[in-house]
C-alpha positions in Angstrom: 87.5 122.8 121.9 83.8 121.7 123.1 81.4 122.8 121.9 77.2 123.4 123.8 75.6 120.7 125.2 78.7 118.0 124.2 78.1 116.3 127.5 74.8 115.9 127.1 75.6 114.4 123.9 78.3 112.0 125.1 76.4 111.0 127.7 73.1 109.7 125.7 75.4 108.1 123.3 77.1 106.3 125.8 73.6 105.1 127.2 72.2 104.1 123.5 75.8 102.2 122.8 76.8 100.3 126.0 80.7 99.7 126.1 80.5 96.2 126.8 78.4 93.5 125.6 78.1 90.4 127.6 77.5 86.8 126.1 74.6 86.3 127.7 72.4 89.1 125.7 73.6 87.6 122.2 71.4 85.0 121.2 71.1 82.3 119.8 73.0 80.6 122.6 70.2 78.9 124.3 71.9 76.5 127.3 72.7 78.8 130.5 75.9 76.6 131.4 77.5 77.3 128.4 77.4 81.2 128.2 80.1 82.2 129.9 82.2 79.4 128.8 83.8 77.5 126.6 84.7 78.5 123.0 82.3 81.0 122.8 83.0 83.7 119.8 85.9 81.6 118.3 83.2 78.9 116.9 82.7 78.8 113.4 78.8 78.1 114.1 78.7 80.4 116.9 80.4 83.4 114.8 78.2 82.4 111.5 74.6 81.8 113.4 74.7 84.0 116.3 77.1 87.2 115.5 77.3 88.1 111.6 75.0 91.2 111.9 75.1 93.1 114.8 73.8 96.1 114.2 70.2 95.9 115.8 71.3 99.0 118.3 71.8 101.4 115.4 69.1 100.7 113.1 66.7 100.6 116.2 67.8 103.7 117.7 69.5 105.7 115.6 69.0 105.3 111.6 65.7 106.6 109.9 64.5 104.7 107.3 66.6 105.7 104.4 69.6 104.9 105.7 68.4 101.6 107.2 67.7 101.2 103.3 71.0 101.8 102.5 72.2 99.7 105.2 70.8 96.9 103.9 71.9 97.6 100.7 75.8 97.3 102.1 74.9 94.2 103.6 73.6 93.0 100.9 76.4 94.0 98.1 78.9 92.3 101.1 76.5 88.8 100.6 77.0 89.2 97.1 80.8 89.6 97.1 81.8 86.9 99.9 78.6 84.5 99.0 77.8 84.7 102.7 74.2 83.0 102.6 75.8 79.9 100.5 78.4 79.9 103.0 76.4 80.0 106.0 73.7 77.8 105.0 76.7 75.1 104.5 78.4 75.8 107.5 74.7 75.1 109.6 74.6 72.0 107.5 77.7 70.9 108.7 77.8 71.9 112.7 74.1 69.9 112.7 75.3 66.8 110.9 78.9 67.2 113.4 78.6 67.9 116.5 76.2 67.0 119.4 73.8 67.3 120.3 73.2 66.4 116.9 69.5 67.3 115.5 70.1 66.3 112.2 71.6 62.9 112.6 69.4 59.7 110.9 69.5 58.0 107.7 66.7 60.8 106.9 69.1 63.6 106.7 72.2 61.5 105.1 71.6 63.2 102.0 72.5 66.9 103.6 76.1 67.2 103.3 77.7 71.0 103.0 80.6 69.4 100.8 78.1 68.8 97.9 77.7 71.3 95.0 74.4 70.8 94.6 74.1 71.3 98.8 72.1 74.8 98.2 70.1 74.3 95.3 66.4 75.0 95.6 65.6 71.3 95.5 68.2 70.2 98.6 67.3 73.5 101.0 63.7 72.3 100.5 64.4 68.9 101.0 66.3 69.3 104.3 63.5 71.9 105.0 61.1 69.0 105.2 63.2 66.6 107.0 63.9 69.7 109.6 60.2 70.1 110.3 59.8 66.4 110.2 62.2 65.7 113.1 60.6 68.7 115.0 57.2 67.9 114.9 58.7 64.2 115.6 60.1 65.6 119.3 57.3 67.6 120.0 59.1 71.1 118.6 56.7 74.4 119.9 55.1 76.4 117.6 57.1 79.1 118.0 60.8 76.6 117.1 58.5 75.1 113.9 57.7 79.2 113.4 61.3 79.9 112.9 63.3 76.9 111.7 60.1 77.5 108.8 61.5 81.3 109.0 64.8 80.5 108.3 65.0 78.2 106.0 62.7 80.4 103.8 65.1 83.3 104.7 68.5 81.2 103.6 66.4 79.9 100.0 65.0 83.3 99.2 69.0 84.9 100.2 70.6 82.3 98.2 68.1 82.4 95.5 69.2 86.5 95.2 72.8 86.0 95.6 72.5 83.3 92.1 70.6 85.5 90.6 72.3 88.8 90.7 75.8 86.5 90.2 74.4 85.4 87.2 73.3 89.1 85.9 76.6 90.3 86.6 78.5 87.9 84.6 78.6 90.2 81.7 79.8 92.9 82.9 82.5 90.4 84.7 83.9 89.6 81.1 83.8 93.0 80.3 85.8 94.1 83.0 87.9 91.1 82.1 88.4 92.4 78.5 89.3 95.8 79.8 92.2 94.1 82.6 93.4 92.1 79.1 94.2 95.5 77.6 95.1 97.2 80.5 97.8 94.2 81.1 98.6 94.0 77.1 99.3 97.8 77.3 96.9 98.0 74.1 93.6 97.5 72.4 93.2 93.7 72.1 93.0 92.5 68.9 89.6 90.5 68.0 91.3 87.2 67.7 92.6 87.3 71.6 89.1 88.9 72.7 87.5 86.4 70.6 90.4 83.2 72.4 89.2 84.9 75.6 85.5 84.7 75.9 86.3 80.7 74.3 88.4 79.7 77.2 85.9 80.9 79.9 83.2 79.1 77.9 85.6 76.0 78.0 85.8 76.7 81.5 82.2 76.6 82.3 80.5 74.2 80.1 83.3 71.2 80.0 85.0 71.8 83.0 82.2 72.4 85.1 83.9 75.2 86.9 81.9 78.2 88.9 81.7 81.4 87.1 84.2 83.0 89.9 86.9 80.0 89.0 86.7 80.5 85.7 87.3 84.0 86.0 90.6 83.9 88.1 92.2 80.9 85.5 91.2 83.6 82.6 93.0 86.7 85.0 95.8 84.0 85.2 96.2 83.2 81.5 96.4 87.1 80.6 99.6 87.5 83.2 101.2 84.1 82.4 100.4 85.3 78.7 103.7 86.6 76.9 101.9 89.4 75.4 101.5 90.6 79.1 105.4 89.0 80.7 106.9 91.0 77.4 107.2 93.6 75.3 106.6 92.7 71.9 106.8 95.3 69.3 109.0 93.2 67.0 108.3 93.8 63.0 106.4 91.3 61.3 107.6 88.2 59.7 107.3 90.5 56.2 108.2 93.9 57.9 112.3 94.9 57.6 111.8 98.6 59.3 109.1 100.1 60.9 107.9 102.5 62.9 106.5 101.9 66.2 102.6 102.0 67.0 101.4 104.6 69.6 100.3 101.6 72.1 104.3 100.6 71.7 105.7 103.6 72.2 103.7 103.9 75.7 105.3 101.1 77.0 108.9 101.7 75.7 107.8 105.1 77.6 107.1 104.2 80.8 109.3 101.5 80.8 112.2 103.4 80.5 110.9 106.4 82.7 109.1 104.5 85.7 110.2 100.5 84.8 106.2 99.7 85.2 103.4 99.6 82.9 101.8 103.3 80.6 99.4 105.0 83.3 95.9 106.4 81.8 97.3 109.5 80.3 99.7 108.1 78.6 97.6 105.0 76.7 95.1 108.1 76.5 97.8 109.9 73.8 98.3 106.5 72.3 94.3 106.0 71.7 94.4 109.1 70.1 97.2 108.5 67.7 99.4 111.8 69.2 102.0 110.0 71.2 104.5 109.7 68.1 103.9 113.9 67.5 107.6 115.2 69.0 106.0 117.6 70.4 103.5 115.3 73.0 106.4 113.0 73.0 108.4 115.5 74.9 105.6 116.9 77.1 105.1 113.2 78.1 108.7 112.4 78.8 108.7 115.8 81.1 105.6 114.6 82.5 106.8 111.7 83.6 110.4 112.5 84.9 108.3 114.7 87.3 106.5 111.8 88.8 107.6 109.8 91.7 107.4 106.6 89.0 110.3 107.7 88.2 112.1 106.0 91.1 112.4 103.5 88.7 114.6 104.6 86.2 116.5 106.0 89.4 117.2 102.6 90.9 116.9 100.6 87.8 119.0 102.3 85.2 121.5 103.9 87.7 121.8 101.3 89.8 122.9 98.9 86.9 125.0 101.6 85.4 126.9 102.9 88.7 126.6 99.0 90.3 125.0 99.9 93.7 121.2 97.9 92.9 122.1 95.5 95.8 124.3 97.8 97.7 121.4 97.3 100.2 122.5 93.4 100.9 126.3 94.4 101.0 127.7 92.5 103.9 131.3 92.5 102.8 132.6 95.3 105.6 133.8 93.7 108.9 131.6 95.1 111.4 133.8 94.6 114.7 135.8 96.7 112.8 133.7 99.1 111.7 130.5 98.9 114.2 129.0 102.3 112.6 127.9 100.8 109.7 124.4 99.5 110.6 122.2 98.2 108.5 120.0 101.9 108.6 123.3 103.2 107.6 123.9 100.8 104.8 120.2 101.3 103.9 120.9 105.3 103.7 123.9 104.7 101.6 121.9 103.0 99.0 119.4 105.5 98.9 121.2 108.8 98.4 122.3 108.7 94.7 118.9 107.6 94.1 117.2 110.6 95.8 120.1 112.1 93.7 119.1 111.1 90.4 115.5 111.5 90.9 116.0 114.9 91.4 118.8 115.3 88.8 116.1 113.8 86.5 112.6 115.4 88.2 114.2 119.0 88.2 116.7 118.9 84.8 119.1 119.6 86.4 122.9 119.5 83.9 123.8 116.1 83.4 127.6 117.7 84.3 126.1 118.0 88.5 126.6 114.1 88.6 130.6 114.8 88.7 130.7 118.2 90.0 127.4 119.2 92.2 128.5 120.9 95.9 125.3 119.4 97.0 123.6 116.2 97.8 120.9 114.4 99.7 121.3 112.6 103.4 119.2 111.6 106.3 119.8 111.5 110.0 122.5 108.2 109.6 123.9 109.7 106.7 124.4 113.2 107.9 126.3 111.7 111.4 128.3 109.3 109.1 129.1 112.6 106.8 129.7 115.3 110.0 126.9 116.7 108.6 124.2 118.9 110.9 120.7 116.9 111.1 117.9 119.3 110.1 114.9 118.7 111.6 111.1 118.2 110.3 112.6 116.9 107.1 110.2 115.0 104.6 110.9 111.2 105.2 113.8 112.3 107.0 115.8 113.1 104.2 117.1 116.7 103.1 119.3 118.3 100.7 122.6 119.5 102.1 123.8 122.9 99.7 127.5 123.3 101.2 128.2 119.5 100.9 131.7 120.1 99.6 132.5 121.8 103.2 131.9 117.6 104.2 134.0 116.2 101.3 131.0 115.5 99.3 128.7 116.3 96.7 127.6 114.4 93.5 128.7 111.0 92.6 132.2 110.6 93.3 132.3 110.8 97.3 129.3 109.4 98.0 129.5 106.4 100.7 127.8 103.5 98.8 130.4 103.3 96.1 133.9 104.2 98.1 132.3 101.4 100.4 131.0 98.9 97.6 134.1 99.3 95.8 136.9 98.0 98.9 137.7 94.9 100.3 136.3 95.3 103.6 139.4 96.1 106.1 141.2 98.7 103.9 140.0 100.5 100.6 141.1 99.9 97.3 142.6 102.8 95.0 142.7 99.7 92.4 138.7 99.3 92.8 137.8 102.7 93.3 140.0 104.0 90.3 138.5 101.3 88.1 134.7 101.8 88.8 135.7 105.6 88.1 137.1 104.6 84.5 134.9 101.8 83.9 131.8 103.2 85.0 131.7 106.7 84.6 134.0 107.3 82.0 133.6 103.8 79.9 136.6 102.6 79.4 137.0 98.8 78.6 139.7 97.2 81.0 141.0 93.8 80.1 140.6 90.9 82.5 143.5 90.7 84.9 146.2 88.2 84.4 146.5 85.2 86.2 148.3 84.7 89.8 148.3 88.6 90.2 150.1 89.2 94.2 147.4 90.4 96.2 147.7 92.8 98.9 146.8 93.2 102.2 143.5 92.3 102.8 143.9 94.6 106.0 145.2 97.9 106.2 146.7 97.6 109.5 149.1 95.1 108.3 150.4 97.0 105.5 153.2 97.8 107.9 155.9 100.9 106.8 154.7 101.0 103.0 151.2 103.1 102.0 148.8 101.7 100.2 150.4 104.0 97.6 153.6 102.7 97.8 152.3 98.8 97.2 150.8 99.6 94.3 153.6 101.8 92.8 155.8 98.6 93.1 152.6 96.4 91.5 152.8 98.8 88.7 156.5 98.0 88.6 155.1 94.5 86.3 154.6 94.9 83.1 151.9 92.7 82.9 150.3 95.4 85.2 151.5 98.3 84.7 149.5 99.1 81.3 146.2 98.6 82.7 147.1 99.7 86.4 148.0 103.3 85.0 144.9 103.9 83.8 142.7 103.7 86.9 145.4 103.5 89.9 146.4 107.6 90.0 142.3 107.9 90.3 141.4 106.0 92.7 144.7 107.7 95.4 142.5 110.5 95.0 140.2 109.0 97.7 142.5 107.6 100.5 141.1 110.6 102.4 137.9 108.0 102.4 138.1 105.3 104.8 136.6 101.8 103.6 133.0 103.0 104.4 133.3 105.8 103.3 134.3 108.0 105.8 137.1 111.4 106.0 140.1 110.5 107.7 143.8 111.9 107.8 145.1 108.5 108.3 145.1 105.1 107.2 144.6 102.1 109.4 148.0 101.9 109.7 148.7 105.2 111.2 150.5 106.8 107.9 149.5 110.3 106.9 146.5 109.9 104.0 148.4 110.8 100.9 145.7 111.7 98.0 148.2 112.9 95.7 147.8 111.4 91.8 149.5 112.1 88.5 146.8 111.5 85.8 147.6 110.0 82.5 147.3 113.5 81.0 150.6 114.3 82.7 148.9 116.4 85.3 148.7 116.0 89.0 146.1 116.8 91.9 145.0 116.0 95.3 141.7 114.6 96.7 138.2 114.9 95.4 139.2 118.9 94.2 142.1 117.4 92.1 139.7 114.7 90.3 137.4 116.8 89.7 139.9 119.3 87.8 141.1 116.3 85.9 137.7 115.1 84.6 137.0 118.6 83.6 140.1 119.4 81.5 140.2 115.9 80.0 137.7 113.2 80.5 134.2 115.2 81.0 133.5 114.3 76.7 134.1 110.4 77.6 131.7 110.7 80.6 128.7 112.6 78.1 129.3 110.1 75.7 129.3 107.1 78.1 126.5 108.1 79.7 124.5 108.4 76.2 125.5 105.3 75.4 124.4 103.6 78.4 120.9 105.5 78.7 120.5 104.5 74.8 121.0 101.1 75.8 118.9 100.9 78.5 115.7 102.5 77.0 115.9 101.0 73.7 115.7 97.6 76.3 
């Protein structure tokens, strides 16, 4: 779309702003044989003295006065932040005393050196000042060169002189905003003593030390986050307290520590200022609050990840990827992500805790989907999207998803043995002794398990008595997925060619077949043991 007179427009822009700028018209580079080579721009002296500000074009031609004013007002807040002049004024002091053709060189100018402290106080710029001139006058310097260097080095004094000065006036509102990054760390109002231990060690800082203002602020921003009070969460009674309940300042953090494994935002240490974050009823707005929030990614990856064991699924390298060259590291990245988008939701939308073993949906991306024989929808939000009919795929909820049938086998074949026992270990919290020693291993590939399934082998292991009791409670589960492949994938076959037999008699008595089958066993018997598990685990997790 153009709109009237756009040419006309372009066109006088494109006169007042030139596309290029050549060397030659950016002073101060006075010798002719050097303006079109050598190092040019990439000199520190060159880059300082000749091209900081180049904005002559634009105020000229284009700013009125206002927002030249303002301008100038950038520039100067930008002088004041990086300490520019100072910098500059040390860097001249340095390229004249360095490198030839060296004005400043003589026993005259010996005491100039830019690695002094004192190398831009009042006294030294004046002092060099008069040397400077000196020397000048001394060569027979024009008018015009005595003009300037006079210019500048009353330019450099009176820009240093400001940049000190409005350092010094901001100090105090420096300590203030120090005070207020203390708290915000501490997750709490800081009690006088630490404000009072605070404002002590910068003065430490400064007068014994001899340290700038901006040093001593960055070691007092490192002793508030090496400080314990900001590395822990103390809300521990007293040394003469038995019970108590917590403050409002603790309960923030046990808050967002559970929800979003970071630190309270504003609204919540907002509640806690005004003692209603212990009311049940803000307690529970807040906690609603916050399981909406994409923070809460963090209880996602942190508590589920710990309780299902899939946190470093995304460095899994145990599959053999000759073997199995599908599994890339995007699809290994995708695994790991879904029962997190899973759980966010779960947790974002209350959704019943019961979907985790029985939803018919889940979420995939692009890899995912092709891994799952799932249609790729298109224009999906970070690429992921919800899939409704998953159990048309073999999936849905927890129990088929790819990270844990692929975390939980060996690499070359799955494992009924692992699979069962994450199932009754994890999920339903049963505690499973160690294995005995010298157990007979199987096959570590499935292609060599010649005429015997998978099933089979382990119906003979369970033949030991020194097996047998713990193998019967988590073999029969994990049969129900050898229609999953070891990453994870639907298959009618094992690596061996045999038929996929996903048949299991439970410890109930009862028997079923695949995912379906499980899922009927967990409802008629187990689904109390995963409710209470679950509890027990989130209890343990949020109370830290």
């Amino acid at each position: 779309m153009r709109y009237e007179g756009e040419d006309e427009a372009t066109s006088e822009f494109c006169r007042v702003f030139p596309d290029v700028f050549s060397v030659s018209e950016r002073p101060p580079y006075f010798d002719p044989k050097g303006a079109s080579h050598g190092r040019l721009l990439t000199a520190g002296f060159h880059l300082m003295q000749g091209y900081f500000r180049d904005d002559s074009p634009l105020c000229e031609l284009v700013l009125n006065d206002d927002e030249k004013r303002e301008l100038d007002s950038l520039w100067q807040e930008l002088n004041f932040v990086t300490d520019a002049p100072a910098r500059q004024y040390k860097d001249f002091i340095f390229f004249e005393r360095a490198e030839p053709p060296r004005f400043a060189s003589g026993s005259d100018f010996d005491f100039a050196r830019s690695e002094d402290k004192d190398a831009t106080s009042a006294a030294k710029i004046e002092r060099l000042r008069a040397a400077y001139l000196a020397k000048a006058r001394e060569i027979g310097a024009s008018e015009e060169a005595i003009t300037a260097i006079e210019q500048y080095f009353a330019n450099m004094a009176a820009d240093i002189a400001w940049a000190e000065q409005a350092r010094t006036a901001a100090e105090p509102s420096h300590l203030a905003a120090l005070e207020r990054f203390a708290e915000r760390a501490y997750r709490r109002p800081l009690a006088q003593i630490e404000r009072d231990e605070l404002h002590a060690f910068y003065r430490r800082l400064r007068q014994q030390d001899t340290i700038s203002h901006e040093d001593a602020l960055r070691d007092c921003v490192a002793s508030v986050l090496l400080s314990p009070q900001f590395c822990y969460r103390l809300d521990l009674a007293g040394p003469d307290e038995k019970l108590r309940p917590l403050s409002d300042y603790e309960l923030a953090s046990r808050l967002s520590y559970f929800h979003w494994s970071s630190m309270p935002d504003e609204e919540l240490l907002n509640c806690a200022a005004a003692g209603k974050l212990h009311q049940p009823n803000v307690l529970v707005s807040q906690s609603r609050r916050m399981l909406r929030d994409s923070r809460v990614r963090g209880l996602a990856v942190q508590f589920a990840g710990s309780w299902l064991d899939f946190r470093r699924f995304d460095e899994h390298n145990s599959v053999d990827r000759e073997r199995f060259a599908s599994f890339t590291n995007e699809l290994r990245e995708a695994m790991y992500e879904e029962p997190i988008r899973f759980f966010i939701d779960l947790a974002g939308q209350d959704r019943p805790l019961l979907d985790l073993l029985y939803a018919d949906h889940t979420f995939v991306n692009e890899p995912l989907a092709r891994h799952y024989g799932m249609p790729v929808a298109e224009d999906s939000p970070e690429g992921w999207f919800r899939v409704d009919d998953a159990v048309r795929y073999g999936r849905g909820g927890l129990l088929p998803m790819a990270v844990f049938l692929t975390k939980n086998s060996p690499g070359l074949r799955t494992s009924p043995v692992k699979r069962g026992y994450w199932v009754v270990r994890r999920l339903l919290g049963e505690r499973i002794p160690a294995p005995p020693p010298a157990v007979p291993e199987l096959p570590k590939d499935e292609a060599q398990l010649g005429e015997l399934t998978l099933a089979q082998l382990l119906a003979r292991h369970r033949e030991q008595k020194s097996c047998a009791a713990c193998h019967e409670r988590f073999d029969s589960v994990g049969l129900v997925f050898e229609g999953y492949g070891p990453i994870g994938e639907r298959r009618d076959r094992d690596l061996s060619g045999h038929p996929v037999d996903s048949t299991a008699v439970f410890r109930d008595g009862s028997s079923g077949s695949g995912l379906d089958g499980l899922r009927a066993y967990l409802r008629k018997s187990r689904e109390n043991d995963f409710l209470d598990n679950f509890c027990r685990k989130l209890l343990a997790y949020a109370l830290g």
